[in-house]
N, C-alpha and C positions, 0 to 999 in steps of 0.2 A: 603319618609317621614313616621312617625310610628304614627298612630291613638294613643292618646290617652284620656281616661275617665275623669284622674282627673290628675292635679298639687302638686305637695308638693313641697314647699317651705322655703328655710332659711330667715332669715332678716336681720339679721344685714352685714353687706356688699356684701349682695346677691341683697336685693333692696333698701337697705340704708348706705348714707354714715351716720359712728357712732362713729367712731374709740374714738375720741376726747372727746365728749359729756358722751359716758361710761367710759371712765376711769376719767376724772375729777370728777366724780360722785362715782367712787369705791374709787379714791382717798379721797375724804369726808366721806366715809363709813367706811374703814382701821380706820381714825382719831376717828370717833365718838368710835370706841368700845377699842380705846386704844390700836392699832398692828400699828406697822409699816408702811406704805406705801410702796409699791415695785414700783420699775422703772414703767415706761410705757410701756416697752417692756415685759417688764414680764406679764403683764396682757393682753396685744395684744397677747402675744403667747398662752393666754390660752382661748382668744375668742371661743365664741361656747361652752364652759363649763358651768355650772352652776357657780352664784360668788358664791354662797358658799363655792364651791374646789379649787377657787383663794382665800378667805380666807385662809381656813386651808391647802391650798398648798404654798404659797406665806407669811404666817408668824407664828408668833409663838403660834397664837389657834389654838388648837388642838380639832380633831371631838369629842370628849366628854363634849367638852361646848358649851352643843345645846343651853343652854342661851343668850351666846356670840354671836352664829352664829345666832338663831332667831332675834335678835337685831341690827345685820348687815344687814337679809334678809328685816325686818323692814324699815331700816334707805336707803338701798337703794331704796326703794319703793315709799320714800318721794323724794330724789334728784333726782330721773330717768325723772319725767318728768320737772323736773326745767330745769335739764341739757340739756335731750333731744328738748329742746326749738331749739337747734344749728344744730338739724340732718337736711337731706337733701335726696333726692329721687336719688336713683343711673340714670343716665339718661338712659332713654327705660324702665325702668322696671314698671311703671306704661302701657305705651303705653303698654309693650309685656302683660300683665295679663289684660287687657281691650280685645285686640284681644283673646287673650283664652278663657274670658271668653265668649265673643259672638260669637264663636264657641261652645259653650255649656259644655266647659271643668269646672269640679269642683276644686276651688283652693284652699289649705289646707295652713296654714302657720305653721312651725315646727319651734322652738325656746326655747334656754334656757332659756328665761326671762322667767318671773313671767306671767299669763296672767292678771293681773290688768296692766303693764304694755304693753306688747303688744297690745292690744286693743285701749291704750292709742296712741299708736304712730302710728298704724294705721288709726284710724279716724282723726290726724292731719296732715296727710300725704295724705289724701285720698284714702288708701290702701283697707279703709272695705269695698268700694262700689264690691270690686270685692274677697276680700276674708274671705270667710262664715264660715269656717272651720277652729279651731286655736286646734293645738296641743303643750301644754306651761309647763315647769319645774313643775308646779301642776297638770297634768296628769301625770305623769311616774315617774318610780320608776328608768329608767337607763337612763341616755342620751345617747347623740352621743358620742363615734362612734357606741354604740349600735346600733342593729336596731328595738329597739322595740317602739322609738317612730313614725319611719315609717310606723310599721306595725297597730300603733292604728290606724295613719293618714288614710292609704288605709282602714282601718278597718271604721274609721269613717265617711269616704264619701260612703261607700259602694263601695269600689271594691275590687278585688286582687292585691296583686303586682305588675302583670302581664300589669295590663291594668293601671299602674299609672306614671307617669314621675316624679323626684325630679329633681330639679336645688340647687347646691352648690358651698361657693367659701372657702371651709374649708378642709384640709386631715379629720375632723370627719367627717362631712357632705357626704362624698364622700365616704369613709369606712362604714359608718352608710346604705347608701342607694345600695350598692354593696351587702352589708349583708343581706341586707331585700326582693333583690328580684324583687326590680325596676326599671326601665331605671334611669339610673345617667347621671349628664351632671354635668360637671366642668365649671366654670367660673371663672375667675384671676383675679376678681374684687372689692377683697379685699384687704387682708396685707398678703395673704399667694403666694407663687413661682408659678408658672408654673407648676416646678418640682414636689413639694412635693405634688402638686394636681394627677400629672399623676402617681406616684407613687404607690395610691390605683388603680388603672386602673379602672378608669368611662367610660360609652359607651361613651361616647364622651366631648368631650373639646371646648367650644367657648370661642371667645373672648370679648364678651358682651353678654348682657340678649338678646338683640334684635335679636341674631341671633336664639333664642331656637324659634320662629315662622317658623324657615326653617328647626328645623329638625322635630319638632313635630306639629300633628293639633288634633284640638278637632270633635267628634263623626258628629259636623253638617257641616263640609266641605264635 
């Protein structure tokens, strides 16, 4: 089992079910600014992004109407927590970040949302009792599969790489935290394969949150 200091964590299908509730929510946001709607699959596949590159990836605005795109980041800001009304707590993942935390481990949450929104669906979920530390689409200048918002993360709990565990269930999430230097753990908990998670080669692969209390403990065990 690998001691570690601190948690980094995805959300959205890492310890939430979301799928449904975001995209009918991006779907009202496409409407409002006047683009197209794309499938739902097209925007499940681009989970873990910021919406704003499923905007100007998925229709016809183009990144030089930061008016457009402001107005989109806007408008989903208003729908995210109407919609988000429908999410749901992936099960164990509340229980597995309660036992970490009273191990003493510090637990970060990494996310492309917005942090008005993350904050948001953590304390209706019950998530903030246990995670102090939010690293959100308004700290970083690159996301996943980047890793530099891993590396505020361990930067902002105070440790190294070294000493920090991520859990993801995304080929970014998983590339992101290989890059940066930290224990990665895959989990197929989302909308994304098996495959294409073992694909970036994480130190390890579960098949639920619940089992990451058997590979890792925190500093007070």
């Amino acid at each position: 089992m690998r001691t570690i200091q601190a948690l980094l964590t995805d959300l959205d299908g890492t310890l939430i079910h979301s799928v449904d509730p975001i995209c009918d929510a991006l779907h009202e946001c496409f409407l409002h600014v006047g683009a197209t709607p794309p499938a739902k699959q097209q925007l499940v596949d681009m989970f873990g992004l910021p919406v704003e590159v499923m905007l100007t990836e998925l229709s016809e605005v183009q990144p030089s109407e930061t008016a457009r795109i402001a107005e989109f980041i806007a408008e989903y800001k208003r729908q995210y927590p109407v919609h988000m009304e429908q999410a749901r707590l992936i099960p164990g993942a509340l229980e597995t970040l309660r036992a970490l935390y009273a191990q003493g481990v510090k637990i970060c949450l990494i996310t492309s949302e917005r942090r008005q929104n993350a904050a948001h669906i953590l304390h209706r979920l019950g998530l903030d009792k246990y995670i102090h530390f939010i690293i959100s689409r308004d700290d970083v200048e690159h996301f996943k599969p980047h890793p530099e918002p891993l590396l505020r993360a361990a930067a902002l709990v105070g440790e190294g790489p070294s000493a920090c565990a991520y859990i993801g269930e995304s080929p970014f999430d998983i590339a992101a935290g290989v890059a940066s230097g930290v224990y990665t753990v895959a989990v197929p908990s989302g909308t994304w394969s098996r495959s294409s998670l073992l694909e970036q080669h994480p130190h390890a692969f579960i098949q639920n949150i619940c089992d990451l209390t058997g590979l890792v403990a925190g500093p007070n065990i």
